[in-house]
C-alpha positions as CSV (number, residue, x, y, z in Angstrom):
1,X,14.0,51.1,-15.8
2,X,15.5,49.9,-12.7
3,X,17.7,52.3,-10.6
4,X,21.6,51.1,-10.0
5,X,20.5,50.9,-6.0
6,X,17.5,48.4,-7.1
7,X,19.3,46.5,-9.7
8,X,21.9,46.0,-6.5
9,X,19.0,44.9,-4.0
10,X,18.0,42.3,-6.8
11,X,21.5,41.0,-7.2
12,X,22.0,40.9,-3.6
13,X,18.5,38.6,-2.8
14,X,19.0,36.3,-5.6
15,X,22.4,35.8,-4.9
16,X,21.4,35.0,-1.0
17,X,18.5,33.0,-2.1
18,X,20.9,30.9,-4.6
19,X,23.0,30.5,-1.6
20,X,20.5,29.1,0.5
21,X,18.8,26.8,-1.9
22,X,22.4,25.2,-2.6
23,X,23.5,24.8,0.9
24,X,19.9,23.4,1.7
25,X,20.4,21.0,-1.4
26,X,23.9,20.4,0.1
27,X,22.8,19.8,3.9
28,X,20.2,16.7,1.7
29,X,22.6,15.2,-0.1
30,X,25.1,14.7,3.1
31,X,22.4,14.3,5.5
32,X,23.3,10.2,5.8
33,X,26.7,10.4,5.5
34,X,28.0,8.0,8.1
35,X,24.5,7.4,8.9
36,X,22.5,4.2,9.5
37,X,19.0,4.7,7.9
38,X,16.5,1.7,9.3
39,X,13.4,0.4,6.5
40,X,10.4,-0.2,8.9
41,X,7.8,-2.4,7.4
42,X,4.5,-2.7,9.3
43,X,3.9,-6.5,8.7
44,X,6.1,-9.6,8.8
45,X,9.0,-11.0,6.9
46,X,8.0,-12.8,4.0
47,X,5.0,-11.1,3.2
48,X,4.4,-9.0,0.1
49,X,5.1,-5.4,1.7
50,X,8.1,-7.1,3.1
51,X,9.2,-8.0,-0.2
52,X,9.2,-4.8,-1.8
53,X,11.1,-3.3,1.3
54,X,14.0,-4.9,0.9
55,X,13.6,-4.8,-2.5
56,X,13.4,-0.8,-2.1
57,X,16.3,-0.5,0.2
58,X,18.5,-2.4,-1.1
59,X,18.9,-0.4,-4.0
60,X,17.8,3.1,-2.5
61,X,21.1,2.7,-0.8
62,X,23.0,3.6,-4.1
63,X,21.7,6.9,-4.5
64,X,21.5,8.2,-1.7
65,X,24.1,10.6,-0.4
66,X,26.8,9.0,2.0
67,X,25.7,5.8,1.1
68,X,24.3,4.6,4.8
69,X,24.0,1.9,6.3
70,X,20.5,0.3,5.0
71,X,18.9,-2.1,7.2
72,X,14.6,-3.8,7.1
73,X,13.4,-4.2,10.6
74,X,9.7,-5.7,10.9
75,X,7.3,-5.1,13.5
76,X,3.8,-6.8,12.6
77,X,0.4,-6.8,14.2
78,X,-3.1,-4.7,15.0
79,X,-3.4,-4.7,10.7
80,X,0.1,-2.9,10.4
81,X,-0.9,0.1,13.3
82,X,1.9,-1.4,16.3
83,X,4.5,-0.3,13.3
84,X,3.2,2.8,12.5
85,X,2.4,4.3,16.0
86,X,6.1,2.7,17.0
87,X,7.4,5.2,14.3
88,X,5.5,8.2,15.1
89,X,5.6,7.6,18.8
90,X,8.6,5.7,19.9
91,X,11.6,5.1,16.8
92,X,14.0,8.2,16.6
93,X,12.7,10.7,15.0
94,X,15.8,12.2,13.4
95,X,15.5,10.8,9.6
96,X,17.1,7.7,10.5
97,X,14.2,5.3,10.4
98,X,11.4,5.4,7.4
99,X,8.2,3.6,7.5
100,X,7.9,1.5,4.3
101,X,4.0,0.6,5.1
102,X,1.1,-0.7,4.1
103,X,-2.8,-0.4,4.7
104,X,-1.8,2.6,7.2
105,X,-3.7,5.3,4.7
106,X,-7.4,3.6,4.8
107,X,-6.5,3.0,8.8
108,X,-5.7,6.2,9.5
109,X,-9.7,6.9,8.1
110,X,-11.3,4.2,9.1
111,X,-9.5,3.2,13.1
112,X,-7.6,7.2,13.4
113,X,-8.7,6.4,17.4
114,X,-6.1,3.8,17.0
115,X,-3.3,5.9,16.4
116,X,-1.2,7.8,19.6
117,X,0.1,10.4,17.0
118,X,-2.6,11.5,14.5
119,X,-1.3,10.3,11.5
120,X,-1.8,13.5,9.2
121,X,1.6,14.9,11.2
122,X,3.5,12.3,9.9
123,X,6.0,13.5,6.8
124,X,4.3,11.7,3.7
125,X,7.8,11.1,1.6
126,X,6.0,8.9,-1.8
127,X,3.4,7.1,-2.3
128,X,2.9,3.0,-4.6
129,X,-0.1,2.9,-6.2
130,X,-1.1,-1.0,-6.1
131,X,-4.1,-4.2,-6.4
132,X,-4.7,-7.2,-5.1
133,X,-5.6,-10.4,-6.2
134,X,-8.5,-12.6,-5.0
135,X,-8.3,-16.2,-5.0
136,X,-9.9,-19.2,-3.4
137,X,-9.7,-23.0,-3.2
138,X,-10.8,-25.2,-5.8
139,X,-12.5,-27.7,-3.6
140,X,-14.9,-25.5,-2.5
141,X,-18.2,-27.1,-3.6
142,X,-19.8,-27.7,-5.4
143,X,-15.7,-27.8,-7.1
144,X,-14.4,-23.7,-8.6
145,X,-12.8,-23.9,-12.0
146,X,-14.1,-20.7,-13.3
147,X,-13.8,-16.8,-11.6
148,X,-18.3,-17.0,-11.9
149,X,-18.3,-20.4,-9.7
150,X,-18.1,-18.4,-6.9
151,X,-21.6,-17.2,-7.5
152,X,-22.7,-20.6,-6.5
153,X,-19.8,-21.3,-3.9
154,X,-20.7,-23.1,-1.3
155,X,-18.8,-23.0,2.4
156,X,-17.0,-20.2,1.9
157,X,-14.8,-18.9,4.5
158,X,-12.9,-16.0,4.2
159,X,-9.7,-15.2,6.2
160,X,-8.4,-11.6,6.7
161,X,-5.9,-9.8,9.0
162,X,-8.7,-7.5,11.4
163,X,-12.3,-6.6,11.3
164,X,-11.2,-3.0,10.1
165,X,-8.0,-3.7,7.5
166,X,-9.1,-2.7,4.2
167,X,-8.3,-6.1,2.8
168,X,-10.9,-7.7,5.2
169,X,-13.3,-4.8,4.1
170,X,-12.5,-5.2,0.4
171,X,-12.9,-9.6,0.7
172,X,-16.2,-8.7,2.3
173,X,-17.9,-5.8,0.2
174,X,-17.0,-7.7,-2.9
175,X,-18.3,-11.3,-1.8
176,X,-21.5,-9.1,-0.5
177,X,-21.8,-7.4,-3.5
178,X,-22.1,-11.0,-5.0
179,X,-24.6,-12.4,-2.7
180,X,-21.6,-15.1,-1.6
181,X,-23.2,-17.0,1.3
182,X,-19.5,-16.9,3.3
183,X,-18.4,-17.0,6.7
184,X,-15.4,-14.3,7.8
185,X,-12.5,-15.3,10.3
186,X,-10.0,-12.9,10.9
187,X,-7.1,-12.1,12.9
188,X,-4.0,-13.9,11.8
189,X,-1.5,-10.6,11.7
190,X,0.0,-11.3,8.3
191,X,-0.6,-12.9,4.8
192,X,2.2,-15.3,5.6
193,X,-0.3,-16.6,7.9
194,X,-3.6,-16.5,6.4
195,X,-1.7,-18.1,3.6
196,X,-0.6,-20.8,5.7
197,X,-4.4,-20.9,6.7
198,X,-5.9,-21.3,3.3
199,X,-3.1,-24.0,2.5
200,X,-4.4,-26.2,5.4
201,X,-8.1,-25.5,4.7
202,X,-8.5,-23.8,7.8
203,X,-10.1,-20.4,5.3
204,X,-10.4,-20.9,1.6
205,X,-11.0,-17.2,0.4
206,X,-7.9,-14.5,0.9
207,X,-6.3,-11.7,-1.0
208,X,-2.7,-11.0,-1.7
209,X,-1.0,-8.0,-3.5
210,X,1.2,-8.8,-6.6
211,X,4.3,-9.7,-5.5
212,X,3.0,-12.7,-3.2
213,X,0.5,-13.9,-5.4
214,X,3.3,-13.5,-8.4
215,X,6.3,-15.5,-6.3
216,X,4.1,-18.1,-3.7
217,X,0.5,-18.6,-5.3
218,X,0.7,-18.4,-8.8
219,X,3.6,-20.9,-8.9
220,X,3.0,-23.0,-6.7
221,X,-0.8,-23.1,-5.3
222,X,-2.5,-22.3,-8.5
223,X,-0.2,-24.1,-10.4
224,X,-1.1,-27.4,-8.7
225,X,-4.4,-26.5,-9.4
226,X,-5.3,-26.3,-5.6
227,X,-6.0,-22.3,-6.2
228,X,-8.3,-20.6,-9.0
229,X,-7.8,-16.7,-9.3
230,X,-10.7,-14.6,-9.2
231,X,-10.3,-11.1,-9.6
232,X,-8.1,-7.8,-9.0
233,X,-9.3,-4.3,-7.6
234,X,-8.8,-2.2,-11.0
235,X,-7.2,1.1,-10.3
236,X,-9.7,4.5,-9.4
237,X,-9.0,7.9,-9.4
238,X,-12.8,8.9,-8.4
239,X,-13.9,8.9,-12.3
240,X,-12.2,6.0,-14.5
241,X,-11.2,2.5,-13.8
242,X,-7.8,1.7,-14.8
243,X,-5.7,-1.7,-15.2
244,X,-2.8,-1.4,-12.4
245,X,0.4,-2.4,-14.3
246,X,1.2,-5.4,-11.2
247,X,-1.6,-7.2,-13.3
248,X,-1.5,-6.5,-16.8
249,X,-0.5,-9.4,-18.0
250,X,-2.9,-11.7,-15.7
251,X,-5.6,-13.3,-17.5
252,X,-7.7,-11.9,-14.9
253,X,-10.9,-10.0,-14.9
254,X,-11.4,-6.7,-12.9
255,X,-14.1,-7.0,-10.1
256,X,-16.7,-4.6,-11.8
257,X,-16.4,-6.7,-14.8
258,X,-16.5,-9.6,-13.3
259,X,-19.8,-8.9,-11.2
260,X,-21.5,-7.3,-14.9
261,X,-20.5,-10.6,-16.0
262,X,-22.2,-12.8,-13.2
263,X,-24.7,-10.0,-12.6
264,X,-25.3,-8.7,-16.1
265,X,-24.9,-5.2,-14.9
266,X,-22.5,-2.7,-12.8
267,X,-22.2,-2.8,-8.7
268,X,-24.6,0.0,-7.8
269,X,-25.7,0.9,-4.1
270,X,-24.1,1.5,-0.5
271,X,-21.9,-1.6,-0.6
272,X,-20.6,-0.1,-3.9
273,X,-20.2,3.3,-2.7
274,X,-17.8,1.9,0.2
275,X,-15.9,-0.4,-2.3
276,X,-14.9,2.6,-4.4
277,X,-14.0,5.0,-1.2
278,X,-12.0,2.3,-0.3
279,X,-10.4,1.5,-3.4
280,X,-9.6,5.2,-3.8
281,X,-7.1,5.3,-1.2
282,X,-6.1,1.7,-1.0
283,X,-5.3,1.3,-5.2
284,X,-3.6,5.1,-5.4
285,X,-1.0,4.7,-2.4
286,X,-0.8,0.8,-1.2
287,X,2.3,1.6,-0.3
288,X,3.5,4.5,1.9
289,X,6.8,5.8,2.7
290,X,6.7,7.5,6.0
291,X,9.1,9.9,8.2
292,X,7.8,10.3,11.8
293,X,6.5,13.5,12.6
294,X,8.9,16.8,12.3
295,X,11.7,14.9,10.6
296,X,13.9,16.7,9.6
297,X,13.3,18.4,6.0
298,X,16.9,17.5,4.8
299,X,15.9,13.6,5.3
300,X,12.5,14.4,3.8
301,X,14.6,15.7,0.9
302,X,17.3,13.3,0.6
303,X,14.9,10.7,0.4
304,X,12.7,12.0,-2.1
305,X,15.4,12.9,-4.4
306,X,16.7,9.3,-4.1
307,X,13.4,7.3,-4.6
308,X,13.0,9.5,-7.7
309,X,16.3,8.5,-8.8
310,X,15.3,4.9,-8.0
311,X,12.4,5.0,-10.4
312,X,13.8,3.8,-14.0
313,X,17.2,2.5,-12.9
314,X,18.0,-0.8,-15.2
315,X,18.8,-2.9,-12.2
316,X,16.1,-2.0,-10.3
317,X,14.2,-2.6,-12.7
318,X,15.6,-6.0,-13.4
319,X,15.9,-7.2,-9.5
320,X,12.1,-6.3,-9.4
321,X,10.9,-8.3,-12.3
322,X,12.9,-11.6,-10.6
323,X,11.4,-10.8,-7.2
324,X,8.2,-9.7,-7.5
325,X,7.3,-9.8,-11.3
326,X,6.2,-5.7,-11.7
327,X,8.4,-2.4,-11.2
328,X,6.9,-0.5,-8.2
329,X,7.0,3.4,-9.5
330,X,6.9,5.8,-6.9
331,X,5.1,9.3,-6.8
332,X,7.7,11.7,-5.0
333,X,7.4,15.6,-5.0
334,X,7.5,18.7,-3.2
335,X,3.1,17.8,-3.7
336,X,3.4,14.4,-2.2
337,X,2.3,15.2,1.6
338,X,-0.7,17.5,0.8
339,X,-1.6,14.7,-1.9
340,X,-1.8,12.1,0.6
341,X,-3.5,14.4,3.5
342,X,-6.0,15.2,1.3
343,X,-7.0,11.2,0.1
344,X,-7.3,10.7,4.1
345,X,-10.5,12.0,3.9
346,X,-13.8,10.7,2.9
347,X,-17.8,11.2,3.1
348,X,-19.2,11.2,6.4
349,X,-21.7,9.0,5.1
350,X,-19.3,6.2,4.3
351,X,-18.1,6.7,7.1
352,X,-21.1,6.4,9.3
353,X,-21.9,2.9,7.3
354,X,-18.4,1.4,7.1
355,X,-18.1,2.2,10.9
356,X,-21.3,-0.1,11.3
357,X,-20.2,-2.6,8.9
358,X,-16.6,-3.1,10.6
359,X,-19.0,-3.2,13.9
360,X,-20.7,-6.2,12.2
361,X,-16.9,-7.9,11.0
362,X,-16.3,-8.0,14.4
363,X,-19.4,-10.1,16.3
């Protein structure tokens, strides 16, 4: 049995540990009261991450405490990196300004030179898992009506955003993979621009996450019948292949099963191996949301807390499905920064080779 003077010690520590863990609960839930909280997105209005950002802020706003001002500012270019070194290096760094970004998690592997602030510092807030859809022209000879005519495509010429974005490398392993005899031209900063591209012929190959193929391609390009889909990125956890719930309801093929269906057997080899380290990151958090470095925990908190919130509210829900045809679900939790640390790593190996082969994208 406990003494009286122990029994007293107890009381006493849980009572100062109850205390502390209610006013650091406290000190979160006023932390943007009368604040003005800024949604950076790392490529430009109009494009898909763009979307969801606003999307995401303008109903984060409701549950978080103090209800701040809520504003989406875009800074584009160098494959989403100018955004996130401006956050880490440059944007205040007292919780009022969030990165909302995309590709930064395969960057900070594959270009981590690139970044003034190594990016691991950064406070990792939640995570989107996510896909992309693959489509091309259908007057690319000898004339695409089917996913397997691009086995015998000819002319191809893919468009991507930079030599190392992990949509370029994804566009590139797969049509590789495929033995696609395709020329690559890269560089245009954003989808909205590649897009633009591929409408006036200028590429005829590109990529687009969910909520741009859902509101601009699907309606209108493939629609028309100027556009065929091809294939998504199925999701990978490192053992099993998944169907991302953005495409459920595509009549789409993933790419494995597509190339066993073109093929008449699974992707093997280095190509594959660097399509699956990619897809590992890219298809379990396309989407990051990012404090700079040293943020203050009661922002890291507040934040979390809302987004979690955010996840299953009705008219989130019901904005999403109008705007971008899927409800993003976000992965929040005391985990979440060890989580994503951890998936910015990968096999020197794969390294070495995709180092080359981003080398190679470049000439």
């Amino acid at each position: 049995m406990f003494s009286a003077r122990v029994r007293l010690i107890l009381i006493f520590f849980c009572a100062v540990a109850a205390t502390v863990a209610l006013a650091s609960a406290t000190r979160a839930e006023d932390f943007y009261q009368g604040k003005r909280l800024s949604v950076l997105v790392n490529y430009a209005a109009g494009g898909p991450t763009d979307i969801e950002a606003r999307l995401f802020a303008r109903h984060l706003a409701r549950f978080l405490g103090g209800k701040p001002t809520m504003i989406v500012q875009n800074m584009d270019g160098g494959g989403g990196l100018i955004g996130a070194n401006y956050l880490g290096e440059v944007g205040p760094q007292d919780g009022t300004m969030v990165g909302y970004f995309t590709g930064t998690a395969w960057a900070a592997i594959s270009e981590a030179e690139h970044f003034h602030v190594d990016y691991k510092t950064y406070d990792f807030v939640a995570y989107q898992p996510g896909t992309t859809v693959y489509f091309m022209r259908a007057d690319v000879p000898p004339g695409m009506k089917d996913a397997t005519d691009i086995a015998k495509a000819k002319g191809v010429i893919a468009g991507g955003l930079g030599a190392a974005n992990s949509k370029d490398l994804l566009i590139r392993l797969t049509l590789d993979m495929l033995g696609v005899d395709y020329r690559y031209v890269t560089g245009y900063q954003s989808s909205t621009r590649a897009r633009h591209a591929l409408e006036q012929g200028e590429i005829n190959l590109y990529s687009e996450s969910p909520p741009s193929y859902r509101g601009v391609i699907e309606p209108g390009l493939v629609k028309r019948g100027e556009v065929i889909p091809l294939f998504y990125d199925p999701g990978w956890n490192g053992e099993t292949f998944s169907v991302p719930k953005q495409v459920a309801d595509l009549p789409l093929l993933p790419y494995p099963e597509l190339y066993k269906k073109i093929k008449g057997a699974m992707p093997s080899g280095q190509l594959w191996e660097a399509y699956l380290s990619i897809l590992t990151v890219n298809s379990g958090m396309q989407r990051l949301i990012v404090l700079p470095p040293k943020a203050p925990q009661a922002a890291v908190d507040a934040l979390r807390a809302a987004i979690l919130r955010l996840n299953g509210d009705k008219a989130f829900e019901d904005d999403a499905l109008k705007a971008v045809g899927f409800v993003p679900e976000y992965v929040a939790g005391p985990d979440t920064g060890r989580q994503v640390r951890q998936a910015l790593t990968t096999k020197p190996e794969v390294q070495a080779f995709l180092k080359d082969y981003i080398a190679k994208g470049k000439r």
